[in-house]
C-alpha positions in Angstrom: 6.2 6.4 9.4 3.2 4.7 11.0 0.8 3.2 8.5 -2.0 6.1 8.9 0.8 8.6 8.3 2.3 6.9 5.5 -1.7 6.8 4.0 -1.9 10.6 4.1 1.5 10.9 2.9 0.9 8.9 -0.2 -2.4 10.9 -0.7 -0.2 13.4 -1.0 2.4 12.2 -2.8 -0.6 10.8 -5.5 -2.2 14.5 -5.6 0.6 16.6 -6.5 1.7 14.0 -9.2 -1.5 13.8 -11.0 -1.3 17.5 -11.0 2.2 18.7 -11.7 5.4 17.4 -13.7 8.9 19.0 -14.6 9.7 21.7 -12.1 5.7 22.0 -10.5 6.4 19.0 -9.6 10.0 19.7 -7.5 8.1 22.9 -6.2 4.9 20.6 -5.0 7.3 18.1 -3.3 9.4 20.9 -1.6 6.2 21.9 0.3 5.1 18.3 1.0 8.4 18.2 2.6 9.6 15.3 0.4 13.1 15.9 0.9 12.6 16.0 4.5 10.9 12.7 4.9 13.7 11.0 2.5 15.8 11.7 5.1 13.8 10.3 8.0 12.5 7.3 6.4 14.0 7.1 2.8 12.5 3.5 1.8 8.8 5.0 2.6 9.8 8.4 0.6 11.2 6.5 -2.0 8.9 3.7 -2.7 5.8 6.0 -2.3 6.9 8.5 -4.4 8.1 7.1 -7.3 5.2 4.5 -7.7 2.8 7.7 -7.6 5.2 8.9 -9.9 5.1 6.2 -12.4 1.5 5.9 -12.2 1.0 9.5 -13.2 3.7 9.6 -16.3 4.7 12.6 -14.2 8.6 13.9 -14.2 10.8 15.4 -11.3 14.1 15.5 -10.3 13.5 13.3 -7.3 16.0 10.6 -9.2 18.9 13.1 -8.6 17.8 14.3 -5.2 18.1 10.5 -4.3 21.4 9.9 -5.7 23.0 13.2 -4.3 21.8 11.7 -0.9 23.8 8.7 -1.4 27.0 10.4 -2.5 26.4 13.3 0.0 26.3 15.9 -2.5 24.2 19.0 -2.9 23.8 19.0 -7.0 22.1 17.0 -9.8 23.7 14.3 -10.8 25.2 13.3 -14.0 23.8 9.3 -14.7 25.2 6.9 -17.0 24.3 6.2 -20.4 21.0 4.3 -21.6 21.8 0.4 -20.7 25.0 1.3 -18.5 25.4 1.7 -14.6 29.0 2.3 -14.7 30.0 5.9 -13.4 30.0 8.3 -16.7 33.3 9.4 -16.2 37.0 8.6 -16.7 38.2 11.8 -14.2 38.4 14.0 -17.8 35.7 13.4 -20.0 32.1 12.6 -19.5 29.7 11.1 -21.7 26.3 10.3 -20.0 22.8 11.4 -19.0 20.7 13.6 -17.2 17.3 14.7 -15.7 15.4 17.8 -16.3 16.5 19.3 -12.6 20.2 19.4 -14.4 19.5 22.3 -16.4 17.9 23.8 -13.4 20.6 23.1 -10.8 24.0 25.7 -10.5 26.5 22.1 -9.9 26.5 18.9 -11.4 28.2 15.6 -9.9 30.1 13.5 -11.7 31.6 10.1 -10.6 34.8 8.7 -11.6 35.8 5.8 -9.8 35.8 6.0 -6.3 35.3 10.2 -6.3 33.0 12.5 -7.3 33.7 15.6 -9.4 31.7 18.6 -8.2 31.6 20.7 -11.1 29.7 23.8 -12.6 26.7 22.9 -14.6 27.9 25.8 -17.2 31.3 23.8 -17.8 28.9 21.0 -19.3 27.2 20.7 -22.3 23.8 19.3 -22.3 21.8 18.4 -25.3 18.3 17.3 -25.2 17.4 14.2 -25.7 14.5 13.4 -28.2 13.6 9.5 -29.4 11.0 7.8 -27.9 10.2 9.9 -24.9 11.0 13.2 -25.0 8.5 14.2 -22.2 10.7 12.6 -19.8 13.3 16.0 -20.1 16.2 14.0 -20.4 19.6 15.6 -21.4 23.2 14.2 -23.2 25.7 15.6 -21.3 29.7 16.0 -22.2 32.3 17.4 -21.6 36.3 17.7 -21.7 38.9 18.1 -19.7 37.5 18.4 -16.0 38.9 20.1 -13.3 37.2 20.3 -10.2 37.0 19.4 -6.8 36.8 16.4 -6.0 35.7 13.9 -2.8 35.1 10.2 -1.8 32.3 8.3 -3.4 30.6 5.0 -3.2 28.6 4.9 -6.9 27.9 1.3 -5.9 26.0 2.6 -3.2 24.0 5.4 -5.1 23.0 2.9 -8.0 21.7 0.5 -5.8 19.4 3.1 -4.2 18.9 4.1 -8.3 18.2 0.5 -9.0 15.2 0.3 -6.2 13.3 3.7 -7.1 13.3 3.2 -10.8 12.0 -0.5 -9.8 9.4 1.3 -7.9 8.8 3.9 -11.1 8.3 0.6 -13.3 5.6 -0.8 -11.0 3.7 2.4 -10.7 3.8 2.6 -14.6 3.1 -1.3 -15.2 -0.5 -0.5 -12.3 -1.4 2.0 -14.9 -1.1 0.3 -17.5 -3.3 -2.5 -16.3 -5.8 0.2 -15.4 -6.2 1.0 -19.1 -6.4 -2.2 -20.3 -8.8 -3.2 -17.3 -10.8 -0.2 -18.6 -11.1 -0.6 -21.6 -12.0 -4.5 -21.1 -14.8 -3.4 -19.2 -16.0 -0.8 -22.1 -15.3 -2.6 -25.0 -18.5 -4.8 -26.2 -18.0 -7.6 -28.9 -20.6 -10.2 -29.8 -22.9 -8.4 -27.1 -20.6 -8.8 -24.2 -17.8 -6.9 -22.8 -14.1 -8.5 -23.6 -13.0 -8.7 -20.0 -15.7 -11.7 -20.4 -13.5 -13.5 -23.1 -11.1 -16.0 -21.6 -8.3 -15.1 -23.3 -8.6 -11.5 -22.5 -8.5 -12.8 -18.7 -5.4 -14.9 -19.0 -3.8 -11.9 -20.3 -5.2 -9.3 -17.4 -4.2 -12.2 -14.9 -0.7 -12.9 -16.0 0.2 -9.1 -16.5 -1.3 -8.8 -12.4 1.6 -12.0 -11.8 4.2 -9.9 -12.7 3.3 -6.9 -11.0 3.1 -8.2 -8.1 6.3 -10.4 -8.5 8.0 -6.8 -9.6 6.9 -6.1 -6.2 7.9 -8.6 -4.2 11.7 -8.8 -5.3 10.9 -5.1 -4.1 9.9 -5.7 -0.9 12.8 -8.5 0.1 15.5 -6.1 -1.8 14.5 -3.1 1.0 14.5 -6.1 3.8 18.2 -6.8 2.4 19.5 -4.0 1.0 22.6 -4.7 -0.9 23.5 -3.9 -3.6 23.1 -7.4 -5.5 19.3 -7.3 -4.0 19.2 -3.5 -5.9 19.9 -4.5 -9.3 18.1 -7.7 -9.2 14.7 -5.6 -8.2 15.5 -3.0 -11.5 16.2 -6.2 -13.6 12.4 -8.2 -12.6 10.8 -4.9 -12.8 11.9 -4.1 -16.2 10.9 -7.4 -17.3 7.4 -7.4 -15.5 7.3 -3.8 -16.6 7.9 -5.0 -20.6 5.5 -8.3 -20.0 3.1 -5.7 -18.9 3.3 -3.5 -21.6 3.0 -6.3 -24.2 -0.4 -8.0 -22.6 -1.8 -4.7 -22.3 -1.6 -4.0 -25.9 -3.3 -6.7 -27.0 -5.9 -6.2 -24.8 -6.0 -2.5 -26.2 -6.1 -3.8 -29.6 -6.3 -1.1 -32.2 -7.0 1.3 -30.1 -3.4 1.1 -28.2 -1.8 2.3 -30.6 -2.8 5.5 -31.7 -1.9 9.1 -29.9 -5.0 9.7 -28.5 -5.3 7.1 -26.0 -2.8 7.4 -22.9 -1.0 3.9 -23.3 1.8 4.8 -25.4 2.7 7.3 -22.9 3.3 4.7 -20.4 4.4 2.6 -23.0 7.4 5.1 -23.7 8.6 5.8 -20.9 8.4 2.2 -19.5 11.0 1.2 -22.3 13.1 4.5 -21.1 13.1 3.3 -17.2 14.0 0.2 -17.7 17.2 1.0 -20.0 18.4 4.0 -17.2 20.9 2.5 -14.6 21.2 -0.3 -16.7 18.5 -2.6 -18.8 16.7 -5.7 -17.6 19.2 -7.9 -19.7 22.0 -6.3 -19.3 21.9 -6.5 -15.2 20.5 -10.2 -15.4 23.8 -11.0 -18.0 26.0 -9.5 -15.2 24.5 -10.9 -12.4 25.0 -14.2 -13.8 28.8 -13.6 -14.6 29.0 -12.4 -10.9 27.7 -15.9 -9.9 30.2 -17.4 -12.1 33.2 -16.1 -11.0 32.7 -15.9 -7.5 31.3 -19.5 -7.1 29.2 -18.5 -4.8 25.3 -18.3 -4.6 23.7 -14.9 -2.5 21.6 -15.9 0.6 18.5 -16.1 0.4 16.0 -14.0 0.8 12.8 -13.9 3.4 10.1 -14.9 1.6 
């Protein structure tokens, strides 16, 4: 896409997920021809979509839409658990995750290794999931004893692609939040001037901009390189930026942060969600550092 077409594009993308979630969402998408342009130009598809995404608090089932176009399935796909990128299942049994568009999708895939199970979504059993952000539609899936058909598989290859549009969900998220506690800086008077005017207000605004923008950065040089090191280590600064975001914003917030009536816990939520699906900021950083250990060798860099 050209720069003017990936402006009305995003547009777009931004007014159908301020408007819809869930399955409105899926439906909106479909006539934006989403799915079309993933195919076309799948890091503009990707990265706009999931930031507008993020920023809204919206759901979808885009997550599974962009994994089943890295394994080359038609069907939802079945994720790891919380904290884990590994595949969910041992060829038998399967213990993991999944969207909302799993209980509205006939198959399911589910990796093992180097294959991937194609199985029906009826042969699972899907329990939704609850805890800190149930409006994300999440499901615990299991089951026993699989048979099914089965085909070649690169997981690595699906989670990296995983890794960079949940980094992009984290950034649209952390913008938001910012936006609140901007806001709300703005609005809030004490001593006869806003806060925003208060220097430690300012340091915090500043700082939580810093790690946006270095959230988007590692973005940026992981879609220049794409591998699948690049992948996680995007998820892994973007979960940390996202969480350093989330904790300068509440203090900005104050009192009023915390209560159900403002938006910030939404965003809040699900930012602590994101960053623990496909793996959690320090769980990737523990295993990229392992990695460097044992192979002795350091990646090469990056364009800057």
């Amino acid at each position: 896409m050209d720069r003017e077409e990936l402006e009305l594009f995003r547009a777009g993308l931004a007014e159908a997920c301020s408007s819809h979630t869930g399955k409105a969402l899926d439906d909106a998408l479909d006539e934006l021809g989403w799915r079309d342009a993933l195919e076309a130009d799948r890091q503009a598809a990707v990265s706009a979509l999931f930031e507008e995404q993020g920023r809204a608090n919206a759901t979808s089932s885009a997550l599974d839409v962009v994994l089943a176009s890295a394994l080359g399935v038609d069907a939802a796909v079945v994720l790891p658990r919380l904290g884990r990128w590994d595949p969910p299942s041992d060829g038998v049994a399967v213990r993991g995750l999944g969207t909302g568009g799993l209980q509205r999708h006939n198959g399911a895939a589910v990796v093992a290794g180097d294959a991937v199970l194609i199985v029906d979504t009826t042969d699972l059993t899907l329990r939704p999931v609850g805890g800190l952000d149930p409006a994300l539609g999440l499901v615990a899936v299991e089951a026993d004893g699989l048979r099914a058909a089965t085909r070649p598989a690169t997981w690595t290859a699906a989670v990296a692609i995983g890794h960079l549009a949940l980094a992009h969900e984290l950034v649209g998220s952390s913008r938001a939040m910012l936006q609140l506690a901007r806001d709300h800086s703005l609005e809030r008077v004490q001593f006869g001037r806003p806060i925003a005017a208060f220097q430690a207000v300012r340091h915090r605004l500043a700082e939580t901009l810093v790690a946006i923008e270095a959230a988007e950065a590692a973005l940026g040089a992981a879609w220049e390189v794409e591998s699948p090191m690049n992948a996680a280590l995007a998820k892994a600064i973007a979960g940390g930026s996202a969480r350093t975001v989330a904790r300068h914003c509440q203090q900005v917030l104050a009192g009023i942060g915390f209560t159900t009536e403002h938006p910030f816990h939404r965003y809040l939520r699900r930012t602590l969600v994101l960053d623990g699906l496909l793996g959690d900021t320090r769980a990737l950083t523990k295993q990229l550092g392992q990695d460097l250990l044992r192979t002795r060798e350091l990646p090469p860099l990056l364009p800057l």
